[in-house]
OpenMM code with the backbone's topology and positions (N, CA, C; nanometers):
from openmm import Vec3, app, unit

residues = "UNK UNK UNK UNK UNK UNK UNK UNK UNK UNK UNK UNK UNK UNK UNK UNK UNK UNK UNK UNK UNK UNK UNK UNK UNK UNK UNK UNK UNK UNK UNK UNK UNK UNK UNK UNK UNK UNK UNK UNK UNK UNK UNK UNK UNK UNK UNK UNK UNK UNK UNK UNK UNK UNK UNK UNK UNK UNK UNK UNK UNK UNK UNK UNK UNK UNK UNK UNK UNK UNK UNK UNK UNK UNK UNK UNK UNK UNK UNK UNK UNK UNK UNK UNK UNK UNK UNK UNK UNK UNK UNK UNK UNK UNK UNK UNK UNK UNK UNK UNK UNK UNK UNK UNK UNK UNK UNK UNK UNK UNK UNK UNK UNK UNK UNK UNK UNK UNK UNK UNK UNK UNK UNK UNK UNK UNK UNK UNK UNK UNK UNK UNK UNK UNK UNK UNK UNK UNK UNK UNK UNK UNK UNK UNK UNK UNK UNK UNK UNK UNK UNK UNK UNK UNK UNK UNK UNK UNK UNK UNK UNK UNK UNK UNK UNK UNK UNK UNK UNK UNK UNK UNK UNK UNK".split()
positions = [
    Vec3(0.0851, -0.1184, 0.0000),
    Vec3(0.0000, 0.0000, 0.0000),
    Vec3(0.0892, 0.1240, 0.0000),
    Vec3(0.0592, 0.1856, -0.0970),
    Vec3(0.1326, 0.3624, -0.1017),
    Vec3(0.0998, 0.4180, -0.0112),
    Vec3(0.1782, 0.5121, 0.0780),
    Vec3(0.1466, 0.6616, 0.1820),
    Vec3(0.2372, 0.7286, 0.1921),
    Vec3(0.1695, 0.8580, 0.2008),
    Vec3(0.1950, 0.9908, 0.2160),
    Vec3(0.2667, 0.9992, 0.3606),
    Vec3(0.3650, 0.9642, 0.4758),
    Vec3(0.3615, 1.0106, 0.5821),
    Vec3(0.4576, 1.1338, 0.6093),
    Vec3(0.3978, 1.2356, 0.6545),
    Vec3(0.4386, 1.3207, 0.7336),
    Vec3(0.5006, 1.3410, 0.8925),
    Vec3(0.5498, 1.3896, 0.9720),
    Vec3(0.6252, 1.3387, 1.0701),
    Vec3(0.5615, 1.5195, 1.0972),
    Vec3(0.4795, 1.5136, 1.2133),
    Vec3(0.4331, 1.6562, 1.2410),
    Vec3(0.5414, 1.6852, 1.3670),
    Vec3(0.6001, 1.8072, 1.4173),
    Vec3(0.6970, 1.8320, 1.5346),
    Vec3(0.5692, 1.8286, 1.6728),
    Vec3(0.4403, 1.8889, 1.6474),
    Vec3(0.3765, 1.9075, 1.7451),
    Vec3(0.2377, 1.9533, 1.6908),
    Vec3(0.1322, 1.9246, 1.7777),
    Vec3(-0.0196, 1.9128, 1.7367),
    Vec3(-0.0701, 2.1012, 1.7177),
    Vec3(0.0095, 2.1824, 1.8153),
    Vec3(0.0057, 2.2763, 1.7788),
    Vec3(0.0494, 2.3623, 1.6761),
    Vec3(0.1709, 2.3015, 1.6108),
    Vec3(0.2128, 2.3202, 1.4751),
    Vec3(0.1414, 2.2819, 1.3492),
    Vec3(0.0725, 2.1714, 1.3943),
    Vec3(-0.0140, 2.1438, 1.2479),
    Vec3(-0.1306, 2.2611, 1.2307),
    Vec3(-0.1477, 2.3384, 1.3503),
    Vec3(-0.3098, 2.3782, 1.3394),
    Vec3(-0.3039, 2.5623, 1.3666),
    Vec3(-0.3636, 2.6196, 1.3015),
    Vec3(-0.3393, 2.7541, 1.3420),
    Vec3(-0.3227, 2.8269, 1.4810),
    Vec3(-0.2590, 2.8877, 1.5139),
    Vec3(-0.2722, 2.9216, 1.6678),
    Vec3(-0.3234, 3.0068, 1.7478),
    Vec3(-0.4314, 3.0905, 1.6188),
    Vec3(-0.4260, 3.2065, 1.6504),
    Vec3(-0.6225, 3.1777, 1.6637),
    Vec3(-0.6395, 3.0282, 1.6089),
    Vec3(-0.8154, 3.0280, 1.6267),
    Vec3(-0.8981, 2.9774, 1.7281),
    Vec3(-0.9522, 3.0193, 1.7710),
    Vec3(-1.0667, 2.9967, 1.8958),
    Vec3(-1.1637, 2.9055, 1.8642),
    Vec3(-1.1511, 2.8735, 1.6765),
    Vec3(-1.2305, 2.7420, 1.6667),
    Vec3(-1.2068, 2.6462, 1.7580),
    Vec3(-1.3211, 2.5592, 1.7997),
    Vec3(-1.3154, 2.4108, 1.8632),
    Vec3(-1.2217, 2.3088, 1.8200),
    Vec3(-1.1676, 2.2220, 1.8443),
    Vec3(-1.0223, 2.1727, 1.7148),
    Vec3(-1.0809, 2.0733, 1.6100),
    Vec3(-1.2204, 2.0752, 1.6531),
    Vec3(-1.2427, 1.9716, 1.5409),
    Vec3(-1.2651, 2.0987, 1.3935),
    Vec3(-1.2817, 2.2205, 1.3979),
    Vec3(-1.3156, 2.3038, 1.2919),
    Vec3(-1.1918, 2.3989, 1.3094),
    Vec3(-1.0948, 2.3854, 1.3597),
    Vec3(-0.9821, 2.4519, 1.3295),
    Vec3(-0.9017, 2.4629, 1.2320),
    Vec3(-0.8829, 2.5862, 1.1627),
    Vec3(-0.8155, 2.5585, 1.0301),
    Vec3(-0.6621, 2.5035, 1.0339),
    Vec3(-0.5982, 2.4274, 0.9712),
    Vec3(-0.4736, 2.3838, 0.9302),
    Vec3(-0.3525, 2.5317, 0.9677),
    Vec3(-0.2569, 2.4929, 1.0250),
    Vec3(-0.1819, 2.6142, 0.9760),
    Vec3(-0.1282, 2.6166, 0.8341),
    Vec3(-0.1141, 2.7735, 0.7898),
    Vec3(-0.0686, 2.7799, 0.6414),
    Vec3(0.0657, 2.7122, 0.5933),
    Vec3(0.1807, 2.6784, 0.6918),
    Vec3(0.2943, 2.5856, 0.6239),
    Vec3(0.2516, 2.4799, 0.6641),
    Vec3(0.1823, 2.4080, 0.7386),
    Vec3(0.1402, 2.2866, 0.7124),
    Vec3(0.0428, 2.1979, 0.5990),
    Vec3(-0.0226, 2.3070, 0.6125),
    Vec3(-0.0904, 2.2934, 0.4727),
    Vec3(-0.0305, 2.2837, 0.2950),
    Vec3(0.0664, 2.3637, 0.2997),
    Vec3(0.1496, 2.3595, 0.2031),
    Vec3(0.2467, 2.2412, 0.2394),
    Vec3(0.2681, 2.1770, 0.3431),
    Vec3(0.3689, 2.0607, 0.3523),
    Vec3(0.2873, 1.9933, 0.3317),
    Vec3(0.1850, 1.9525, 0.3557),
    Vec3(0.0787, 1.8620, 0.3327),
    Vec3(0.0834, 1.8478, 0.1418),
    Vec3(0.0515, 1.9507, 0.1125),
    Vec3(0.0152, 1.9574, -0.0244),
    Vec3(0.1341, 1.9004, -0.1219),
    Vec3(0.2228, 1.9495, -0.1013),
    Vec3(0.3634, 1.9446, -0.1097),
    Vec3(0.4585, 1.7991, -0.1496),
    Vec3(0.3962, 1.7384, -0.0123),
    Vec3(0.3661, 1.5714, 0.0043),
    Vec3(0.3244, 1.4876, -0.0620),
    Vec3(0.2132, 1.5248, -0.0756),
    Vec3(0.1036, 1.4501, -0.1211),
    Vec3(0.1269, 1.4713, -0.3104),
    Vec3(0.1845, 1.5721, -0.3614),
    Vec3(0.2117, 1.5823, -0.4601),
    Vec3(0.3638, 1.5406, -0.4892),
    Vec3(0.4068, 1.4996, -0.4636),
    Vec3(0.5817, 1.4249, -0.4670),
    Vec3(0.5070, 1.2997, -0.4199),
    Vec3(0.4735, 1.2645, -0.3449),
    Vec3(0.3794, 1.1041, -0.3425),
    Vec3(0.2899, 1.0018, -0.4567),
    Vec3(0.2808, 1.1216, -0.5893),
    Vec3(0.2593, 1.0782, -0.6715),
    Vec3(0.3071, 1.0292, -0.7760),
    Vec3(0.2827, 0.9205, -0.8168),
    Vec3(0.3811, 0.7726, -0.9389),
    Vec3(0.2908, 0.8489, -1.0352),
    Vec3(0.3304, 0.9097, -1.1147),
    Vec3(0.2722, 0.9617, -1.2592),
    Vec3(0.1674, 1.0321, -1.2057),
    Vec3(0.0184, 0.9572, -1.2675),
    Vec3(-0.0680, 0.9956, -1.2500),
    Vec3(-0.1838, 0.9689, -1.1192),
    Vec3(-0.1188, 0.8405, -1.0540),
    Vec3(-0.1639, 0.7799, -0.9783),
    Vec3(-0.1274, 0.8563, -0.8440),
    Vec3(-0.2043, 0.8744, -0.7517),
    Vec3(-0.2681, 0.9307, -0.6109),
    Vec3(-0.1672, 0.8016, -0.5116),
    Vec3(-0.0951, 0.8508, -0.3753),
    Vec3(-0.1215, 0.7481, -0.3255),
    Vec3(-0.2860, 0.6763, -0.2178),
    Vec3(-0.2320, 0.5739, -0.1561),
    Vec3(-0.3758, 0.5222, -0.1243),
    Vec3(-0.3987, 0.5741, -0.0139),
    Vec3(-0.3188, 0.6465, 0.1007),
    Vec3(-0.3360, 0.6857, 0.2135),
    Vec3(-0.2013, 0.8135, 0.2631),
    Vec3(-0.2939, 0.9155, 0.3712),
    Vec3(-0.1894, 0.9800, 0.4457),
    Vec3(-0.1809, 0.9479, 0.5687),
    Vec3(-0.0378, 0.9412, 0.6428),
    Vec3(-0.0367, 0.9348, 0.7295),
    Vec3(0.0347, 1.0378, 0.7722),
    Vec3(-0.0212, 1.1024, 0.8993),
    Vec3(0.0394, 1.1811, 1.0090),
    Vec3(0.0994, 1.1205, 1.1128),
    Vec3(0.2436, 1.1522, 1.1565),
    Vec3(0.3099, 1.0864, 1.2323),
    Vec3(0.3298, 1.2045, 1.3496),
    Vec3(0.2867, 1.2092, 1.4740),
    Vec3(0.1927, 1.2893, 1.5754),
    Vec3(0.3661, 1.2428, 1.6726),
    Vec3(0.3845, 1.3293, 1.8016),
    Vec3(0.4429, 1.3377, 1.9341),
    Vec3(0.3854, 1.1963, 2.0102),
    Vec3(0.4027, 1.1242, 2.0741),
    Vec3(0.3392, 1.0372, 2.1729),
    Vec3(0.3757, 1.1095, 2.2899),
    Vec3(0.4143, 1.1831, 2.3563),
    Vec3(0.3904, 1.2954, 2.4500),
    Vec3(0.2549, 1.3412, 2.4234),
    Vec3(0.2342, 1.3800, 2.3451),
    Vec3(0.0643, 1.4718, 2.3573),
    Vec3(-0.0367, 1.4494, 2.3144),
    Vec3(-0.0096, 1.2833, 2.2606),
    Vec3(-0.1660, 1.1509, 2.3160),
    Vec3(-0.2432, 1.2060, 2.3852),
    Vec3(-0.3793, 1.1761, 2.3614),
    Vec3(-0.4781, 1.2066, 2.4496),
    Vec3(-0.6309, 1.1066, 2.3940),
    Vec3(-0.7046, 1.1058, 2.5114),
    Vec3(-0.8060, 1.0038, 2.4687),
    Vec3(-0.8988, 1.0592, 2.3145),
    Vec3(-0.9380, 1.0365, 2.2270),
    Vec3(-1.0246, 1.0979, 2.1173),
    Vec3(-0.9592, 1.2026, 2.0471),
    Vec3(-0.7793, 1.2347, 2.1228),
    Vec3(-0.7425, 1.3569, 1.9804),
    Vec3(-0.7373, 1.3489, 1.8598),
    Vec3(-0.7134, 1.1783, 1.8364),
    Vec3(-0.6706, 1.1842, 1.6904),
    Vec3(-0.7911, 1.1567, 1.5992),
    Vec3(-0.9480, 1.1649, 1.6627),
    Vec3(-1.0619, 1.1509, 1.6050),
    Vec3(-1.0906, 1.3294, 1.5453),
    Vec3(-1.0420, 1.3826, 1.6813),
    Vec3(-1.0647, 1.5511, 1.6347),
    Vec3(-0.9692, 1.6113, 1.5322),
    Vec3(-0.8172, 1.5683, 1.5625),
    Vec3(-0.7454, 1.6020, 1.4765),
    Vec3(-0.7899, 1.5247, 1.2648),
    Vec3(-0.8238, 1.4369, 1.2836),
    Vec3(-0.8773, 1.3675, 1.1841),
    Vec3(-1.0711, 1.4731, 1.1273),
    Vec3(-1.1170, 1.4837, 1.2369),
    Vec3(-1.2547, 1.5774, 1.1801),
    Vec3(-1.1776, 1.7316, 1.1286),
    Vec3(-1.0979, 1.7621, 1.2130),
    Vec3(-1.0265, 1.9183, 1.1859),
    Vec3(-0.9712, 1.8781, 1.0494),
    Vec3(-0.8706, 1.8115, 1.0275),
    Vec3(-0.8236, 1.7929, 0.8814),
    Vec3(-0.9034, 1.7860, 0.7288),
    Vec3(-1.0358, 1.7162, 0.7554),
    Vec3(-1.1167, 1.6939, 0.6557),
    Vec3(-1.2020, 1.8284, 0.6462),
    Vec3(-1.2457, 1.9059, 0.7469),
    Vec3(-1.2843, 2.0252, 0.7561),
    Vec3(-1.2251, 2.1350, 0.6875),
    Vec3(-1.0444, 2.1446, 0.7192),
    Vec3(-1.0132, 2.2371, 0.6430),
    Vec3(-0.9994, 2.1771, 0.5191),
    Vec3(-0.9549, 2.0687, 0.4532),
    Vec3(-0.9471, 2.0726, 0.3199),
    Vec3(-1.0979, 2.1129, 0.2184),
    Vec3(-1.2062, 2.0858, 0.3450),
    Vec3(-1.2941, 2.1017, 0.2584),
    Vec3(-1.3166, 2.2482, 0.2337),
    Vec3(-1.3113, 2.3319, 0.3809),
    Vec3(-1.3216, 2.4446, 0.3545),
    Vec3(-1.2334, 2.5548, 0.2266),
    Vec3(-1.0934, 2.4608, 0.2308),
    Vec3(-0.9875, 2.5759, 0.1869),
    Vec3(-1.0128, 2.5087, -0.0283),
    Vec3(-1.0722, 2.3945, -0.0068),
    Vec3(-1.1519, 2.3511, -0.1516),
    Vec3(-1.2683, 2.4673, -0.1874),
    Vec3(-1.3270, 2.5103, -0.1020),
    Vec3(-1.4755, 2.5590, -0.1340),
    Vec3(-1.3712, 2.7535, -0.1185),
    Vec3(-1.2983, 2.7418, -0.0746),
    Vec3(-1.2551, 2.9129, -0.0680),
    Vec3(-1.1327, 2.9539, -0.2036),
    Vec3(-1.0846, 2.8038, -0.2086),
    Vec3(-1.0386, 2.8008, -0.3800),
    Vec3(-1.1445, 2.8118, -0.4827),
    Vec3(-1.2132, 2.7718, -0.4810),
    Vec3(-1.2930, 2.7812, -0.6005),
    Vec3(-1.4022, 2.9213, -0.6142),
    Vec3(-1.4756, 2.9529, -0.4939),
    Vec3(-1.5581, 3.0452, -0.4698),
    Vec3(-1.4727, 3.1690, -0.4547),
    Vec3(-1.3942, 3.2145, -0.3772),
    Vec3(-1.3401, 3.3265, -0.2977),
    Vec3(-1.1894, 3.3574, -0.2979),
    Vec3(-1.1272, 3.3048, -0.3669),
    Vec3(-1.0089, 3.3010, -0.3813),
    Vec3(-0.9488, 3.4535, -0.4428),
    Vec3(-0.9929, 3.5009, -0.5401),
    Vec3(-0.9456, 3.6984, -0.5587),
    Vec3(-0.9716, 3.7616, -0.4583),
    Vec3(-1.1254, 3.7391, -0.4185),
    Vec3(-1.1815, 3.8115, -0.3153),
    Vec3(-1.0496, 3.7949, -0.1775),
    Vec3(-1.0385, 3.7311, -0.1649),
    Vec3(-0.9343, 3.7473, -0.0235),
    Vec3(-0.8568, 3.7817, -0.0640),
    Vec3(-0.7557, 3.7401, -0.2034),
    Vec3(-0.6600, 3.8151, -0.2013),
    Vec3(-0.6284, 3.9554, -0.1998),
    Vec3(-0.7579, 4.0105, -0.2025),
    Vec3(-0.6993, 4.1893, -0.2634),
    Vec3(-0.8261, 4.2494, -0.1397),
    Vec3(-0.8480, 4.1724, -0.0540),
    Vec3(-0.9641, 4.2394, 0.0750),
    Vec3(-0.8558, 4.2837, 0.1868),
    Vec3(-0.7435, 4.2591, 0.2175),
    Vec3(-0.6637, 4.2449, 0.2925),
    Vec3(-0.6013, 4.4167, 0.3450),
    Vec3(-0.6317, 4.4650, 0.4575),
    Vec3(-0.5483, 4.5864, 0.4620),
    Vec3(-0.4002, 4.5912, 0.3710),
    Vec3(-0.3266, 4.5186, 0.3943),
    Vec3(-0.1840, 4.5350, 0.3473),
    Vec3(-0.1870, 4.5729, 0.1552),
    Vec3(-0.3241, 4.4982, 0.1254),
    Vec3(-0.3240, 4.5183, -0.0236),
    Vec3(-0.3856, 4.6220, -0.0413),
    Vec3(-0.4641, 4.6807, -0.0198),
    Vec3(-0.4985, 4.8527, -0.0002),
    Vec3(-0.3798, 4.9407, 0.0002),
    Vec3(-0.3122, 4.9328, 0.1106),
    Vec3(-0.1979, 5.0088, 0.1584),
    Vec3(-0.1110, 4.9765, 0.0712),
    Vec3(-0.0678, 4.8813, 0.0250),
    Vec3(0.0331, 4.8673, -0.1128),
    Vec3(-0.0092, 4.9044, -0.2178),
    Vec3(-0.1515, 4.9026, -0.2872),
    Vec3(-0.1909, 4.8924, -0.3902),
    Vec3(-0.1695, 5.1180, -0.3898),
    Vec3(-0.2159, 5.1856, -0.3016),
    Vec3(-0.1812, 5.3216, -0.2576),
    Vec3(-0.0718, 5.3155, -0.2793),
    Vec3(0.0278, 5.3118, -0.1770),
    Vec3(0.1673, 5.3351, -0.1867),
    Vec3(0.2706, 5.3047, -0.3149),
    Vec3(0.2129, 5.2146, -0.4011),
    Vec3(0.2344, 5.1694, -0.5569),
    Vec3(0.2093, 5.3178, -0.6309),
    Vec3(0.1079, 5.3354, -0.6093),
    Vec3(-0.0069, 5.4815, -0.6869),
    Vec3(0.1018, 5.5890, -0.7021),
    Vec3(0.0991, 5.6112, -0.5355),
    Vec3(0.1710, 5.7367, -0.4905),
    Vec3(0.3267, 5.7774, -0.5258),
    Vec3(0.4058, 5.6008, -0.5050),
    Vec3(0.5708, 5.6099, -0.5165),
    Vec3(0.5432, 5.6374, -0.6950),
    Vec3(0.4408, 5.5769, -0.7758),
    Vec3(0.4776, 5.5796, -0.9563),
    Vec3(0.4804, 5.7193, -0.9694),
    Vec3(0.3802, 5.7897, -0.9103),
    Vec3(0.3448, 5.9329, -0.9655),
    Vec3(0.4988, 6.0450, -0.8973),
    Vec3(0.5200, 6.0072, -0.8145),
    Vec3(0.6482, 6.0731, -0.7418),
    Vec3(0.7442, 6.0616, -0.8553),
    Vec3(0.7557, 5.9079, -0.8716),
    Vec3(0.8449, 5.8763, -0.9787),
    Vec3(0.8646, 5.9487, -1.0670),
    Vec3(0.7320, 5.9090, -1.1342),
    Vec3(0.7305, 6.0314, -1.3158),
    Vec3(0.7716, 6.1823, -1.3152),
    Vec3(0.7199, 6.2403, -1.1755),
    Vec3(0.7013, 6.3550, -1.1517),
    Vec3(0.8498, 6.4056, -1.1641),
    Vec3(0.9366, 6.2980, -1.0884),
    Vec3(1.0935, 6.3598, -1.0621),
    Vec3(1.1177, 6.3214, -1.2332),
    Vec3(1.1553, 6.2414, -1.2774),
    Vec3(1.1878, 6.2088, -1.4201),
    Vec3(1.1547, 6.2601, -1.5249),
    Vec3(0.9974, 6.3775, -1.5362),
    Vec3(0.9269, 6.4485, -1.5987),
    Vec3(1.0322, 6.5813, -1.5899),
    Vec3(1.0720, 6.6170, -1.4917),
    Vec3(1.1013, 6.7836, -1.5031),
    Vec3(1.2967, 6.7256, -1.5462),
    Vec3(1.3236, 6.6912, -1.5706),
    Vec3(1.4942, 6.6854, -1.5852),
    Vec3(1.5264, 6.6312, -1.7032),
    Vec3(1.6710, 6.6411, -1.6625),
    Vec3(1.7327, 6.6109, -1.8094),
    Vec3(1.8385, 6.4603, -1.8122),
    Vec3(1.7139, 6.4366, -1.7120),
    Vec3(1.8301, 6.2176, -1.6537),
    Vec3(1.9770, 6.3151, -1.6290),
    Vec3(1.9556, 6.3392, -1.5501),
    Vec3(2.0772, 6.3978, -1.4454),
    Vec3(2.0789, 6.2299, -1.3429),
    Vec3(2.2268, 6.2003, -1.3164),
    Vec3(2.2014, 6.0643, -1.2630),
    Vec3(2.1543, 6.0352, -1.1150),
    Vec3(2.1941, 6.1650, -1.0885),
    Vec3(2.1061, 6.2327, -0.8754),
    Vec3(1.9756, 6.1796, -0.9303),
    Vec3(1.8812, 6.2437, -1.0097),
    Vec3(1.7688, 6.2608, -0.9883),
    Vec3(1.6796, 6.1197, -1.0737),
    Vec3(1.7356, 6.0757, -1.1613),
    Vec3(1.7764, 5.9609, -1.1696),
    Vec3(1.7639, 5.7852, -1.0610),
    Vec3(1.8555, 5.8505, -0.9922),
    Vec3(1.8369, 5.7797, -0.9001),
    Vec3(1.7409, 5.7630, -0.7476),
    Vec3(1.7292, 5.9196, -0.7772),
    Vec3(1.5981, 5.9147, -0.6945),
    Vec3(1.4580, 5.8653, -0.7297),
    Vec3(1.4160, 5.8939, -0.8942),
    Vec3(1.3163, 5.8800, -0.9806),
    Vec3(1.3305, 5.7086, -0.9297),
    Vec3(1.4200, 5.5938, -0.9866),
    Vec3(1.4167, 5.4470, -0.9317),
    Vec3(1.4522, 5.4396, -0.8552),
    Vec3(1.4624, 5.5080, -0.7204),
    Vec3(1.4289, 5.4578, -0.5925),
    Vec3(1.3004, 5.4498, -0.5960),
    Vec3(1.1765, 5.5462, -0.6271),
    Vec3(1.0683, 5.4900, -0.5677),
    Vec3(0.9820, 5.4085, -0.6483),
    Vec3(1.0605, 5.4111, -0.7560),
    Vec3(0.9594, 5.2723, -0.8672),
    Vec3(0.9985, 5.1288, -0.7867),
    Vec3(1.1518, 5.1190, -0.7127),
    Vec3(1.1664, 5.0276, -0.6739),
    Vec3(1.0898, 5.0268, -0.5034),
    Vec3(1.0618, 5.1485, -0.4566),
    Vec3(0.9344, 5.1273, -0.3276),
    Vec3(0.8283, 5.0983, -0.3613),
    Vec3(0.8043, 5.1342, -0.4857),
    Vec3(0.6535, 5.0999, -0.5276),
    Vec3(0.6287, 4.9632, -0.5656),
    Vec3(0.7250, 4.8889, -0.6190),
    Vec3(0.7206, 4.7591, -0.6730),
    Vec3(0.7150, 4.6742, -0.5083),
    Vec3(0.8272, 4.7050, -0.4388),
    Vec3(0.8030, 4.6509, -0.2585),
    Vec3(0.6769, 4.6783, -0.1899),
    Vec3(0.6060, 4.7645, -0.2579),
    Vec3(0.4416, 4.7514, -0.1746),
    Vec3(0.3793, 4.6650, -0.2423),
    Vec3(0.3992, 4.6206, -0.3036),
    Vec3(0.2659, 4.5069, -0.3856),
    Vec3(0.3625, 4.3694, -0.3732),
    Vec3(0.4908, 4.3726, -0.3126),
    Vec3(0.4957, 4.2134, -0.2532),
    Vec3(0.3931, 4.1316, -0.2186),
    Vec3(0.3216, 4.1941, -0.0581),
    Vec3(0.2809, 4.1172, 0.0267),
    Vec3(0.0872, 4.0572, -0.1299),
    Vec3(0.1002, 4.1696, -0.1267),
    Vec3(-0.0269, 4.1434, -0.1927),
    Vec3(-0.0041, 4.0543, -0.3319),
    Vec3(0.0890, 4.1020, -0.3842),
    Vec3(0.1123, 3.9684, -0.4731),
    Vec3(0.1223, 3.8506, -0.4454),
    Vec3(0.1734, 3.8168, -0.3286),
    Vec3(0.2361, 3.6931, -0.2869),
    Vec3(0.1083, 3.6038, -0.1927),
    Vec3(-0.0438, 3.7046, -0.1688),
    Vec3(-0.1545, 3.6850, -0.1521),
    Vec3(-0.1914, 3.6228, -0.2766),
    Vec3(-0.2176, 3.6623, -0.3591),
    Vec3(-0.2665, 3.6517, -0.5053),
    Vec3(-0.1860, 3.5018, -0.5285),
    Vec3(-0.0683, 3.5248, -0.5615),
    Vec3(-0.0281, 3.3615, -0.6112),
    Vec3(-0.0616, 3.2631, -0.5051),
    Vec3(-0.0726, 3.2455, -0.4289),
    Vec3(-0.1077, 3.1426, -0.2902),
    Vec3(-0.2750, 3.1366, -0.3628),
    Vec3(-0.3298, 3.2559, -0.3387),
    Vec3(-0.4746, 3.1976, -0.3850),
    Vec3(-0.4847, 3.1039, -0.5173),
    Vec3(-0.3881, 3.2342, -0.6335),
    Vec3(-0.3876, 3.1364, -0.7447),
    Vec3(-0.3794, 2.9793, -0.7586),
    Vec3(-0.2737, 2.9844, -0.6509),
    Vec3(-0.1713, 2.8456, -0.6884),
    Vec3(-0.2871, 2.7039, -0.5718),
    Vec3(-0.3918, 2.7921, -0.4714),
    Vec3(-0.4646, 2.6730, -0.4363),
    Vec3(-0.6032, 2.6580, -0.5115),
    Vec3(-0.6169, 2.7445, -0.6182),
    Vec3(-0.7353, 2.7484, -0.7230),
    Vec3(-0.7053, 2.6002, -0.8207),
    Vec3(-0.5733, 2.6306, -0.8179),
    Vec3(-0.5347, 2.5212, -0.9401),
    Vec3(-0.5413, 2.3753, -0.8363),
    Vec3(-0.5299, 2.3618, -0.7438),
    Vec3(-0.5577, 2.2534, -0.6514),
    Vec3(-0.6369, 2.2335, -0.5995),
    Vec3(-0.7258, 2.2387, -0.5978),
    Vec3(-0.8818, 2.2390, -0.5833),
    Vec3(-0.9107, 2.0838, -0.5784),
    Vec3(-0.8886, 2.0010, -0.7217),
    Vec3(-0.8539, 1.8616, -0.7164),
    Vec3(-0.7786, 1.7682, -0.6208),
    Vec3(-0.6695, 1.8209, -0.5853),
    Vec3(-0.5864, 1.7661, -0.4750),
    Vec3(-0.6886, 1.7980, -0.3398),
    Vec3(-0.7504, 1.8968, -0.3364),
    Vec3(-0.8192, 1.9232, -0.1633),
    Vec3(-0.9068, 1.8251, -0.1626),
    Vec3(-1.0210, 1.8296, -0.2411),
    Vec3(-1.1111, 1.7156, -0.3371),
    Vec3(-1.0230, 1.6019, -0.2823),
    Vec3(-0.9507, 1.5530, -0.3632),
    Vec3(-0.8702, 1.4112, -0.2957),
    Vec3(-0.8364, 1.3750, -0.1432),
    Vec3(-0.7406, 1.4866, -0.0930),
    Vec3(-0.7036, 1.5022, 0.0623),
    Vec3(-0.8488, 1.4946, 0.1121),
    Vec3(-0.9349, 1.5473, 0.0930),
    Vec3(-1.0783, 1.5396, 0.1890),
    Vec3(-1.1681, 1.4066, 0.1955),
    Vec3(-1.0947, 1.3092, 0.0904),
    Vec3(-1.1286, 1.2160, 0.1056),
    Vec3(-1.0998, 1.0526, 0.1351),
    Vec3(-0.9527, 1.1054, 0.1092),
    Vec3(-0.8655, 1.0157, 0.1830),
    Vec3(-0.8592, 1.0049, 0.3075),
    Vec3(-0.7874, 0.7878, 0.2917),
    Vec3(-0.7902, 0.7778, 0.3819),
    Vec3(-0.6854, 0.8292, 0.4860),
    Vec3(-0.6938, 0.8957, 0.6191),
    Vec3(-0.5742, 0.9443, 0.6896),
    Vec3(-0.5975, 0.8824, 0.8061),
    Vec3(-0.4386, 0.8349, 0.8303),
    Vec3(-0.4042, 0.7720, 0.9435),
    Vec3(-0.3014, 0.8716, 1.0592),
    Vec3(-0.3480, 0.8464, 1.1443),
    Vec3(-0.2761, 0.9202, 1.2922),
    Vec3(-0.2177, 0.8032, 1.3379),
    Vec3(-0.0710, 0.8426, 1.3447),
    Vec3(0.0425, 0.7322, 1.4095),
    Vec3(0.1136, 0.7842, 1.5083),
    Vec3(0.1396, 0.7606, 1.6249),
    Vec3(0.2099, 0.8351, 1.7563),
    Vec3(0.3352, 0.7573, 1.7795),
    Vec3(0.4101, 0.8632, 1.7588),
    Vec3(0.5872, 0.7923, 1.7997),
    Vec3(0.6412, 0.8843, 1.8836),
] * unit.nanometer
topology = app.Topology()
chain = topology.addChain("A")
for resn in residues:
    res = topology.addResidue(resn, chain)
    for name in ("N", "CA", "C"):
        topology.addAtom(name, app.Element.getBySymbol(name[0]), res)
């Protein structure tokens, strides 16, 4: 039988830390999720899926019914982060304060830009001031770009969440 196993450091590492969800509806944390994905896609012989994941959990932080919750939490987020790929995926990327504030500060550093480069004669001072702020302006739309491809890049996986949400997953404690 083919599997996926993962070797998690700690139960709080797999899972976001910052949610007050119950743990059976707790979302995945975001690098686990991408290790997950990650996995599960290098786990694949061509075209073929393997037949199972396994999570390989702390045996320090056993507990009676965790790995039933940790197992409902897992199928939860793939389903959720399936249904927010396909439905909602721009929408978050560009709702985000930071993408406002970049998408501005982009606006503001271009027009500064032109403005210095408009009145001269490429003097290399002014010059260099003119691409300094094309190059601040291009650094505000990092974060928000790098929103955008993450959404992009789990739009195109949509199929894989689809799969993960229905596989079988095993919890192993070492």
């Amino acid at each position: 039988m083919e599997e996926v196993a993962l070797r998690v450091p700690s139960i709080g590492s797999l899972f976001d830390q910052w949610s007050a969800e119950p743990l059976e509806r707790r979302p995945l944390d975001d690098d686990a999720r991408e290790r997950i994905l990650d996995a599960w896609s290098e786990g694949k012989k061509g075209r073929q899926s393997p037949e199972r994941l396994c999570l390989v959990l702390p045996e320090s932080e056993r507990k009676e019914g965790l790995g039933d919750s940790i197992l409902a939490a897992f199928r939860f987020d793939m389903k959720e982060t399936r249904l927010d790929s396909r439905y909602r995926w721009i929408r978050r990327s560009f709702t985000a304060r930071e993408s406002r504030i970049g998408f501005l500060v982009f606006f503001v550093a271009m027009v500064i830009s032109v403005l210095i480069s408009s009145g001269t004669d490429g003097d290399s001072v002014e010059t260099l001031f003119s691409q300094t702020f094309v190059v601040i302006a291009w650094v505000a739309l990092w974060g928000p770009a790098g929103r955008f491809i993450r959404g992009a890049s789990y739009r195109l996986e949509q199929k894989t969440f689809a799969e993960l949400e229905q596989v079988p997953v095993e919890i192993r404690w070492e």
